[in-house]
N, C-alpha and C positions, 0 to 999 in steps of 0.2 A: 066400549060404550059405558060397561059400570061403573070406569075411574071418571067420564062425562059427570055423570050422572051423581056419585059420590061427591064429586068437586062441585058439582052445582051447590049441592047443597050444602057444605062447608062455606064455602065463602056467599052463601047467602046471607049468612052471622057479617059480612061487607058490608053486600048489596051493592049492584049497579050503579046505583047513586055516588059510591065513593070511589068507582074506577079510575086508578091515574095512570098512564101511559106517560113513560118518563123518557124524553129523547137521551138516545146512548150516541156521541160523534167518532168510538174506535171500538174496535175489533176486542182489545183488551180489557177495555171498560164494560163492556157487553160482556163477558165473562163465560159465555156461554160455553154447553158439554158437547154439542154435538153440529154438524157440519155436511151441508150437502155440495159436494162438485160436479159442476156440470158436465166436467170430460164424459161421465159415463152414457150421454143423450150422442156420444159419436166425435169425430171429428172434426176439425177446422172445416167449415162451412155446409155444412150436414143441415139439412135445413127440415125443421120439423111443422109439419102442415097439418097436423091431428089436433080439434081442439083444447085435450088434454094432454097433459102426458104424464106419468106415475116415475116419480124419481127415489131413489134409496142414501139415505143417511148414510155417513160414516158406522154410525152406530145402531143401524140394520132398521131403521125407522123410515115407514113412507111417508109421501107427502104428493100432491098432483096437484100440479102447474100450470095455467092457462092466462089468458087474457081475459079484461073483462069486454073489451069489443070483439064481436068476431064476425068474418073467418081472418083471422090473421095469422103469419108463421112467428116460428122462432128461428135464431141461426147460433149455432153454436162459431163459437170467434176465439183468439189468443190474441192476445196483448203483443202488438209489434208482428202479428200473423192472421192479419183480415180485419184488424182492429189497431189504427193507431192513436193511440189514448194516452191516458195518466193514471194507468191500473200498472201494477207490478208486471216487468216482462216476464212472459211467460204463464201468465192467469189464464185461465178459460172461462170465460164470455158467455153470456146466453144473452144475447138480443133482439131485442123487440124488432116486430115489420115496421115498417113506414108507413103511415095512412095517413093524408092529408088531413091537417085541421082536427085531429083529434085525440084526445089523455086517453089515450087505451093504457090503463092500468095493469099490471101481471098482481095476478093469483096465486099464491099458497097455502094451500089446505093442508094443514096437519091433521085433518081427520080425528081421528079416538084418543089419540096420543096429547093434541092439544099441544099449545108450548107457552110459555111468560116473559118468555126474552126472542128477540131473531132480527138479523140486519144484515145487511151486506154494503160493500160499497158501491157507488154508482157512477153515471158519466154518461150525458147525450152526444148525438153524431158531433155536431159543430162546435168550435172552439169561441161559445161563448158562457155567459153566463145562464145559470138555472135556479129553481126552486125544487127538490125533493118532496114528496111529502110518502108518509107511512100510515095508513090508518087500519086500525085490526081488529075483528068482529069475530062477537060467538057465533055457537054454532046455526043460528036462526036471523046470521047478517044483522044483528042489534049492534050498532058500532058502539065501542067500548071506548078507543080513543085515537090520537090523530095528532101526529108531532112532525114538523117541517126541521128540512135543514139547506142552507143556499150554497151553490158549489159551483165550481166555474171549469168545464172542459179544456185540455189541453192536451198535445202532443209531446209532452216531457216523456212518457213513460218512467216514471217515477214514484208512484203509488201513493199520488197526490188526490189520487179521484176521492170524493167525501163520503165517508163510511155514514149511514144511519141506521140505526136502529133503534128498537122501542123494547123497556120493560112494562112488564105490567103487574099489578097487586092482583089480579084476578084472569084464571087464563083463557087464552081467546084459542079458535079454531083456525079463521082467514088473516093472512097478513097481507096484506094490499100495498102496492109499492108503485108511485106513478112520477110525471113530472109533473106539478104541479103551473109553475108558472117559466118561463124559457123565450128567447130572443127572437126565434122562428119556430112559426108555429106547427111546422114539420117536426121539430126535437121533440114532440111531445109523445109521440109514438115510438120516436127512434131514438133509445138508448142502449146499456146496455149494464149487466151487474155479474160482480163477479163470486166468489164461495157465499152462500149465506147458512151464517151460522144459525143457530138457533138451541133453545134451552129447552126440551120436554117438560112436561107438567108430570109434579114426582110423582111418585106409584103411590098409587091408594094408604095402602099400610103408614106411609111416613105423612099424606095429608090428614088420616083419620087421629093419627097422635098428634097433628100440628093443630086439629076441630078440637080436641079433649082437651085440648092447653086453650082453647078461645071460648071453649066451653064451662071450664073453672074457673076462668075470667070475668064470665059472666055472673056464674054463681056469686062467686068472692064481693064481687062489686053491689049484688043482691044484699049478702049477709050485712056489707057494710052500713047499707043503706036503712037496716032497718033500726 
């Protein structure tokens, strides 16, 4: 909560006002340190009915997971094993329920840790087209911003499903992942996303040197002025 709180107030020298959320369309352009897998939520078809659930990072970071309609499950899936897609054979899956007629978005909370980067790729039931979208809010739901990407379902298995993700100059808590627009309005519930990376927000020490350097900035720009 200190590094919260810390970061609030550095990039207050920002401000909200100049928030940019910059869509990322690969894995590698995302750049990101750290990586949550869904295998650890169970099994091929393990089906989870808790409205939450607390998942752990590669790199020992929590994060809890929900939808934003509920009660809805998730299902843990593999690519070519309860899921035939255009995700990489062999991926695991975390997929949204089915609810009629409605964008039930999926939740992740990075809690204290926060993060500036995080994406995953995605893919609805039906082999048509869709609309992705990403938007990512601090920690009091203030959305920061909101980057679409359009992607079309298929049964290649090929690892053609469209990767989105979003950076940001300022770091958010919630990263919200939904379909946005899609052919049948059943796909809007029923997709499904496979590792999502994501970049922690750096530890206090390295943003308080990164404040002192926007700090001197300011000063500098002060002296000049006068």
């Amino acid at each position: 909560m200190k590094k919260i709180i810390i970061l609030a107030m550095l990039f207050g020298l920002i401000g909200t006002a100049n928030a940019t959320a910059v869509l990322v369309t690969s894995r590698s352009s995302l750049d990101a340190s750290d990586s949550i897998n869904w295998s650890q939520l169970g099994s091929v078809g393990t089906v989870i009915s808790t409205p939450t659930v607390t998942v752990m990072s590669a790199g020992g970071a929590t994060a809890i997971v929900s939808h934003q309609v509920t009660p809805a499950d998730f299902y843990i899936q593999k690519q070519a094993n309860g899921w035939d897609g255009n995700f990489a054979p062999g991926d695991t899956l975390l997929q949204t329920n089915y609810m009629p007629d409605i964008i039930n978005a999926t939740n992740i909370d990075f809690g204290s840790i926060g993060a500036i980067s995080a994406g995953t790729q995605i893919q609805i039931y039906d082999y048509t087209s869709f609309t992705a979208e990403v938007d990512i809010y601090d920690t009091n739901w203030n959305k920061i911003g909101s980057v679409q990407e359009n992607g079309s379902s298929t049964n290649a298995a090929d690892n053609s499903a469209i990767f989105i993700g979003v950076k940001s100059n300022i770091p958010f808590e919630y990263f919200q992942i939904s379909i946005l627009h899609c052919v049948y309005a059943l796909d809007a519930s029923d997709y499904a996303i496979n590792n999502l990376d994501f970049t922690p927000v750096p530890e206090p020490a390295t943003m308080l040197l990164l404040g002192s350097g926007l700090l001197g900035l300011v000063g500098l720009r002060r002296k000049f002025r006068k």
